[in-house]
C-alpha positions in Angstrom: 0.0 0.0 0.0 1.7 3.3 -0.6 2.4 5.4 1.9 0.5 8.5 0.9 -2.9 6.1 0.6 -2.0 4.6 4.2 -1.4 8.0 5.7 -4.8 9.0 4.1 -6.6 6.1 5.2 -5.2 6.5 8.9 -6.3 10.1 9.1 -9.5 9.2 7.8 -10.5 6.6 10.7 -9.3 9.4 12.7 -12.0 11.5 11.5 -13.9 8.8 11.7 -13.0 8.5 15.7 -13.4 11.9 16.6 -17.2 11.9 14.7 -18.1 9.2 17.1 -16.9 10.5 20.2 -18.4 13.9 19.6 -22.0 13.0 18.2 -21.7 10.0 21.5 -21.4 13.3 24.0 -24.3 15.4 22.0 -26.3 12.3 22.6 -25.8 11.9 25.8 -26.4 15.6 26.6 -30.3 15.1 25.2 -30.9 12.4 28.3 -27.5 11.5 30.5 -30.1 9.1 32.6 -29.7 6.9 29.8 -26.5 5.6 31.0 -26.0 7.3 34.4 -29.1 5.7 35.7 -29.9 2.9 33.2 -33.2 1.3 33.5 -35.2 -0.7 30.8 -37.6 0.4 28.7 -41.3 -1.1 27.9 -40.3 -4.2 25.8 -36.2 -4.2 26.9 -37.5 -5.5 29.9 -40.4 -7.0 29.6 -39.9 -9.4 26.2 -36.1 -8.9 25.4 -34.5 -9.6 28.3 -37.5 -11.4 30.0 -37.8 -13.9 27.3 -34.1 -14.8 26.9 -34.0 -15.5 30.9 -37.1 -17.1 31.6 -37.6 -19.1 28.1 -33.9 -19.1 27.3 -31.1 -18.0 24.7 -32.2 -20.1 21.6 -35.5 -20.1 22.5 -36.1 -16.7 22.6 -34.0 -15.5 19.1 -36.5 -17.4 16.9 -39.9 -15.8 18.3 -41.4 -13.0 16.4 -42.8 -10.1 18.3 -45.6 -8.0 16.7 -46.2 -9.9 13.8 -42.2 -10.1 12.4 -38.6 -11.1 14.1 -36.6 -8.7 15.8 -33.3 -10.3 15.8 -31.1 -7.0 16.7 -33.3 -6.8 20.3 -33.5 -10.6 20.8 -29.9 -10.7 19.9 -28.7 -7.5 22.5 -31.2 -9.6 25.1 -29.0 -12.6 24.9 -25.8 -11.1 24.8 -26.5 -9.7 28.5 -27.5 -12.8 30.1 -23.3 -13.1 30.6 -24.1 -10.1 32.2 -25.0 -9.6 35.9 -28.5 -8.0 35.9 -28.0 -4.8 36.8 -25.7 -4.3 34.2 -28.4 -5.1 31.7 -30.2 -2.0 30.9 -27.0 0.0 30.9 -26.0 -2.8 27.6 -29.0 -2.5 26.3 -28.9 1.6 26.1 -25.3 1.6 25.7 -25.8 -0.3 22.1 -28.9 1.5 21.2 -26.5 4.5 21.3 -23.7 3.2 19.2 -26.5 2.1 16.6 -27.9 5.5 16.3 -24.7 7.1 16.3 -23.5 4.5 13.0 -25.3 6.6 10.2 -23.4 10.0 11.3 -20.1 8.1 10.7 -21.6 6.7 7.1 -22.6 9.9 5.7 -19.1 11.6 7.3 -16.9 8.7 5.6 -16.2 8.4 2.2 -18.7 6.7 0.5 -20.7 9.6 0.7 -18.5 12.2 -1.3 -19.8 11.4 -4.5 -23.5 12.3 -3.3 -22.5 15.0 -1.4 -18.7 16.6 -1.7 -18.6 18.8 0.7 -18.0 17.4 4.2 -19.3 20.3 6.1 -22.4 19.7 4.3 -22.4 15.9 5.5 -21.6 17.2 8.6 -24.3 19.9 8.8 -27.0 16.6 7.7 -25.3 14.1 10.8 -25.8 17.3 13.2 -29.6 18.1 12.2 -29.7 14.2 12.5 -28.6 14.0 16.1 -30.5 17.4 17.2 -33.6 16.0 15.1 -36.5 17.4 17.3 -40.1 15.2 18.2 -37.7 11.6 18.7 -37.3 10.8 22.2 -39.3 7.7 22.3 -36.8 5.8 19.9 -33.4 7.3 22.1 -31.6 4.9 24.2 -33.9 2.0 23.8 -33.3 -1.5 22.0 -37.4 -1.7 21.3 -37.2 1.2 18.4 -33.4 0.7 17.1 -34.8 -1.3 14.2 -35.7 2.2 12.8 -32.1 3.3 13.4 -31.6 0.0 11.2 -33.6 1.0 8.7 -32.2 4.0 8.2 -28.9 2.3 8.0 -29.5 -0.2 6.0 -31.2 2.1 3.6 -27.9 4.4 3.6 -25.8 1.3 3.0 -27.7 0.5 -0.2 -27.2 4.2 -1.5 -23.6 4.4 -0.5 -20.7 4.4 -3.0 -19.4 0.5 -2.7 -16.0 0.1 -1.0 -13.2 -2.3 -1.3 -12.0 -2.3 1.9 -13.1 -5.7 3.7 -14.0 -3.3 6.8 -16.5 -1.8 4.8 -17.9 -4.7 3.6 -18.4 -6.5 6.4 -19.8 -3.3 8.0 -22.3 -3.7 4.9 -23.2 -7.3 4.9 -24.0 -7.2 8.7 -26.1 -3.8 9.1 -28.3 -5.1 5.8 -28.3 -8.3 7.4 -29.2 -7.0 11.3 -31.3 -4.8 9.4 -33.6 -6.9 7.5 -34.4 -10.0 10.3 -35.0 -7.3 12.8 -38.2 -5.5 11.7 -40.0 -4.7 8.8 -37.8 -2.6 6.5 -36.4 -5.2 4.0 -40.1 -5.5 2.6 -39.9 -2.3 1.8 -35.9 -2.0 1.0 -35.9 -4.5 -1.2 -37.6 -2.5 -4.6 -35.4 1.1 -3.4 -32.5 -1.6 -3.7 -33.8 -3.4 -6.9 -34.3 -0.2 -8.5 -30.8 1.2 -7.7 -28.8 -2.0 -8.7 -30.9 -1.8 -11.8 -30.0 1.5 -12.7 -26.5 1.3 -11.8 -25.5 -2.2 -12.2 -22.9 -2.8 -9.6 -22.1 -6.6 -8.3 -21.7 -5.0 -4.4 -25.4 -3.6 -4.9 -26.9 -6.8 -6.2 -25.3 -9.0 -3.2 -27.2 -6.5 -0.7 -30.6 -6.7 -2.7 -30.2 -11.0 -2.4 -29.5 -10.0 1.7 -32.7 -7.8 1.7 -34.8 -10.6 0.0 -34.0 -12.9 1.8 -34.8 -10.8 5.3 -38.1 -9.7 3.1 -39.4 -13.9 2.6 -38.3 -14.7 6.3 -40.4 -11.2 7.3 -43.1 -11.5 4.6 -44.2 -15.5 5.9 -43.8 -14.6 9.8 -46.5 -11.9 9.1 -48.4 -14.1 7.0 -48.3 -16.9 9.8 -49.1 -14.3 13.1 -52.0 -12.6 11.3 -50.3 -9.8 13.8 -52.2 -11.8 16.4 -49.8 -9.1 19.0 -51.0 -6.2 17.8 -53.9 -3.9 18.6 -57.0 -4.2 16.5 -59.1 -1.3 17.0 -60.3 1.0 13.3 -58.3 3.3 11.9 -60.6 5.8 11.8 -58.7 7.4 8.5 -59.8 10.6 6.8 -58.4 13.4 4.8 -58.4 15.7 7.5 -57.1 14.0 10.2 -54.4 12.7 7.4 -53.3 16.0 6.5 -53.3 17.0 10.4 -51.0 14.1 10.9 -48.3 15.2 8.1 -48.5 18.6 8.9 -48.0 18.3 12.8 -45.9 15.0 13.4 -44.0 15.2 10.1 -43.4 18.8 8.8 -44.4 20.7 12.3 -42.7 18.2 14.3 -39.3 18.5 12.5 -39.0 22.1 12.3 -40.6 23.2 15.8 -40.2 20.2 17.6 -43.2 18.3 19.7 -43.7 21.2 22.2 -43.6 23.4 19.3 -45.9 21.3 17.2 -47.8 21.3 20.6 -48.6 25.0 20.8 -49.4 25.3 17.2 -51.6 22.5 16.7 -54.0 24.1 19.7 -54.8 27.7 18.5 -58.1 28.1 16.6 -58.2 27.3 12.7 -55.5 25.1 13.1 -57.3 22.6 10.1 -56.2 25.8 7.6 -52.9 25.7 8.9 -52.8 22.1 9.1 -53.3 22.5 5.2 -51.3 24.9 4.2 -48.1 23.0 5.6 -48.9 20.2 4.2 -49.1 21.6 1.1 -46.0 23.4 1.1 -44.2 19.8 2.6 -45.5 17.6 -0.3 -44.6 20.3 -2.6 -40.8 20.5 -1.3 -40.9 16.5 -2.0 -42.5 16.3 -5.4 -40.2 19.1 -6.2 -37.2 17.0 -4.9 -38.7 13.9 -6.5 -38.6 15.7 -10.0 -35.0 17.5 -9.4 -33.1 15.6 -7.3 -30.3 13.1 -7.9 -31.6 9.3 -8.2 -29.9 8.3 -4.5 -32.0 11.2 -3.1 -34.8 10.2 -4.5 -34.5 7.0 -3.6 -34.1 7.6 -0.2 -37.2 10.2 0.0 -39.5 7.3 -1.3 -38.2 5.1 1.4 -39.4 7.8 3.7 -42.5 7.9 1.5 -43.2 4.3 1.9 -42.5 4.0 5.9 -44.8 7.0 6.4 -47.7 4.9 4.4 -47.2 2.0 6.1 -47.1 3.4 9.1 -50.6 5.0 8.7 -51.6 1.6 7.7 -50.5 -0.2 10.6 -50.3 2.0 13.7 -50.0 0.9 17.0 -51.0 3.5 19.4 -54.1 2.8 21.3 -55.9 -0.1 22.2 -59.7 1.7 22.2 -60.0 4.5 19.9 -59.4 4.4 16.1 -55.8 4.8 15.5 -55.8 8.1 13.4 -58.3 10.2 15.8 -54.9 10.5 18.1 -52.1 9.9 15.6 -52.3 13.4 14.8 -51.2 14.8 18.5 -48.0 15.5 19.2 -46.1 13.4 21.0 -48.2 9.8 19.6 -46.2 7.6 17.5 -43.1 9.6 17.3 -41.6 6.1 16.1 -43.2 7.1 13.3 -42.3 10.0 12.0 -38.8 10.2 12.5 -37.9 8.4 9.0 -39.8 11.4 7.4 -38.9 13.9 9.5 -35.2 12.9 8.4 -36.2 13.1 4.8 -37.9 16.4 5.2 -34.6 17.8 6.8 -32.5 16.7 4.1 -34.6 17.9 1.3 -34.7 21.1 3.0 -30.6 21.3 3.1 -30.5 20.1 -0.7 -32.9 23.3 -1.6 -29.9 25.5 -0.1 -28.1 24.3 -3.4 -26.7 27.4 -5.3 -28.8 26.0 -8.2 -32.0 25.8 -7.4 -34.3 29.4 -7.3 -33.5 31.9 -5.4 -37.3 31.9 -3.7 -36.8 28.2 -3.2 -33.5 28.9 -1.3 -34.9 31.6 0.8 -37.7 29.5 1.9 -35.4 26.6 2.5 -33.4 28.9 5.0 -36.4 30.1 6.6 -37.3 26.6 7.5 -34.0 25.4 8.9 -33.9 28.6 10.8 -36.9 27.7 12.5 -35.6 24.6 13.3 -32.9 25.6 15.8 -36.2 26.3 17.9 -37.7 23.1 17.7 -34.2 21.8 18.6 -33.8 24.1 21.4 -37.2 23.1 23.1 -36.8 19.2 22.2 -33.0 19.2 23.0 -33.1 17.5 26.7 -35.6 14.3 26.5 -37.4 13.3 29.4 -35.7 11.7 32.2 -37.3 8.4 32.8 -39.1 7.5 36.3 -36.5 6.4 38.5 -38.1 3.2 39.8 -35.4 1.5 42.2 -34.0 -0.7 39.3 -31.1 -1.5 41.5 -32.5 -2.3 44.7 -35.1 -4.8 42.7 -32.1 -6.4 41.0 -30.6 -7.1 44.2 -33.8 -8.6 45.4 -33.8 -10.9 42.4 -30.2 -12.4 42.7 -30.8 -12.6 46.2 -34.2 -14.5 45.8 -34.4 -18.4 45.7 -34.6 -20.6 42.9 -38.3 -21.0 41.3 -39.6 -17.7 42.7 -41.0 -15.2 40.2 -40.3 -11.7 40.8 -42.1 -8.9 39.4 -39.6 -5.5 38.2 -41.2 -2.5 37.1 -39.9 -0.9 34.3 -40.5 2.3 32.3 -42.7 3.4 31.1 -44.4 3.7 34.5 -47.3 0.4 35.0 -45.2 -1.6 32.8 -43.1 -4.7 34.4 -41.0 -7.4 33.7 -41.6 -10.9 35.7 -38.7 -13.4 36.1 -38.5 -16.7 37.3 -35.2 -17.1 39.4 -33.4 -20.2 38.3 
């Protein structure tokens, strides 16, 4: 290897270093409880770790949760049973950070350039990604890192192929992680199809067969669940509370943040407003649809597709029709954050020197009103300190064949274990 590519490549992993360690201390500003008093969240707890105690490791890795298999959580719940208990929820948060953090140092590498050559541009994207207001329910939690995943995986499929083996095994193992661990590949798969098509690299066609094959596996363990685990009450759908939804959980939500989305959402003749935004959104992305480069595109219909299927599928309340609360702020953010992310970026690519100067201007005036939303949604709630500590003590203390009950967060959720 010559020496000016190895001194290049060395003080690119640098980079590479620094990115992490930086965007790890901005995330850990938003909530420092996350790792400074761990404690598990909903499903961490109560199926995750639960499951891969009580039922066992092997067991527990081949049952599907909510109609599909979530290997990267059933995986991470495994992992930790080498773990004393305590430790458990810090793991479990710990890696839910690192997975978020793995898309800033994909955009920031390389493989990006062609896409986007300037670096303080990808830079500017991986900051608006990390400050990205109206997401604290997926932050720090194993349930939602699949979404992370998604993203990832979706990234990875756009990405300028590399010949380093790092890369490729970094490749092979997020679309991999990425597509038996929720529901993304069934949608990845034609965005990947499409883009090997068009560009006819080998590398792209070996992650479309990795998608497929996570699609099948998916596609069947819905068929065969019916989603017997979800909720079944209507959706309730309209075009107005459809048009509420994208303006305030997508548009709103992104720029102004959930508090700011909030306040906005409550003030009379909000349905005109509602309408008006989401006009002006859809008209941003059929704009960027037309114009944009094919990766961008791409990656906007991703965003296109999880926000349909999403309205499809919901899973938000267990008595009133789905849509009739999906519109309020703070519902669902799971979501919205895939769309949200797209939004953001086709905001940044209307700053482009070539595109109209009223198109600019309005670009700028939306990203400026984002450092609000990001001020207001910048610390995330602190979860419920419920003694996780002093009820793991009581459990390695208590004697074989007893259950004990944990709570966990959210508050009224609990895990149950059965000491052996």
């Amino acid at each position: 290897m010559p020496d000016k590519y190895q001194k290049k490549l060395q003080l690119s992993w640098r980079l590479q270093v620094c990115i992490f360690m930086s965007a790890f201390a901005i995330l850990i500003s938003r909530r420092p409880d996350a790792l400074f008093n761990a404690q598990f969240w909903a499903e961490d707890g109560k199926y995750w770790y639960a499951d891969a105690y009580n039922l066992g490791i092997m067991h527990s890795l081949v049952l599907p949760k909510s109609g599909y298999f979530q290997t990267i959580s059933r995986l991470v719940g495994a992992v930790v049973q080498f773990f004393p208990v305590v430790w458990a929820p810090f793991i479990f948060n710990l890696t839910a950070i690192v997975i978020k953090i793995l898309p800033v140092n994909l955009i920031a590498s390389v493989r990006f350039s062609q896409l986007i050559p300037s670096l303080n541009i990808r830079l500017f994207l991986a900051l608006l990604y990390l400050a990205l207001p109206n997401s604290y329910e997926i932050h720090g939690n194993i349930t939602n890192v699949h979404w992370y995943l998604g993203l990832l995986a979706c990234m990875v499929v756009l990405a300028t192929p590399s010949n380093l083996l790092v890369w490729q095994a970094f490749d092979i193992t997020v679309i991999l992680l990425s597509a038996f661990s929720g529901p993304f590949s069934l949608l990845l798969v034609p965005i990947a199809a499409v883009f090997w098509w068009l560009r006819r690299r080998r590398w792209s066609f070996i992650l479309l067969l990795g998608l497929s094959a996570g699609a099948v596996v998916q596609g069947i363990a819905v068929l065969l669940t019916g989603h017997s685990n979800r909720y079944h009450t209507t959706l309730g759908a309209t075009p107005e509370l459809f048009t509420k939804i994208l303006a305030s959980q997508v548009f709103l939500g992104a720029l102004l943040g959930q508090k700011g989305s909030k306040l906005i959402s409550s003030v009379p003749g909000y349905n005109i407003i509602a309408i008006l935004v989401a006009v002006a959104g859809i008209a941003a992305f059929v704009y960027c649809l037309v114009k944009a480069s094919l990766e961008l595109k791409l990656f906007i219909t991703f965003a296109a597709g999880v926000f349909c299927v999403s309205l499809l599928s919901p899973v938000v309340s267990e008595t009133v029709p789905q849509w009739s609360i999906l519109w309020r702020s703070g519902t669902g953010i799971r979501y919205w954050f895939i769309p949200m992310l797209s939004f953001v970026i086709i905001l940044t690519w209307l700053l482009n020197a070539k595109q109209p100067r009223q198109v600019r201007l309005a670009a700028k005036i939306a990203l400026v009103t984002m450092v609000a939303g990001i001020i207001v949604d910048w610390r995330y709630p602190a979860f419920a300190d419920l003694d996780f500590k002093n009820y793991s003590r009581q459990f390695v203390e208590a004697h074989k064949g007893t259950k004990v009950t944990i709570p966990i967060n959210p508050p009224g959720w609990s895990m149950e274990l059965i000491k052996h």
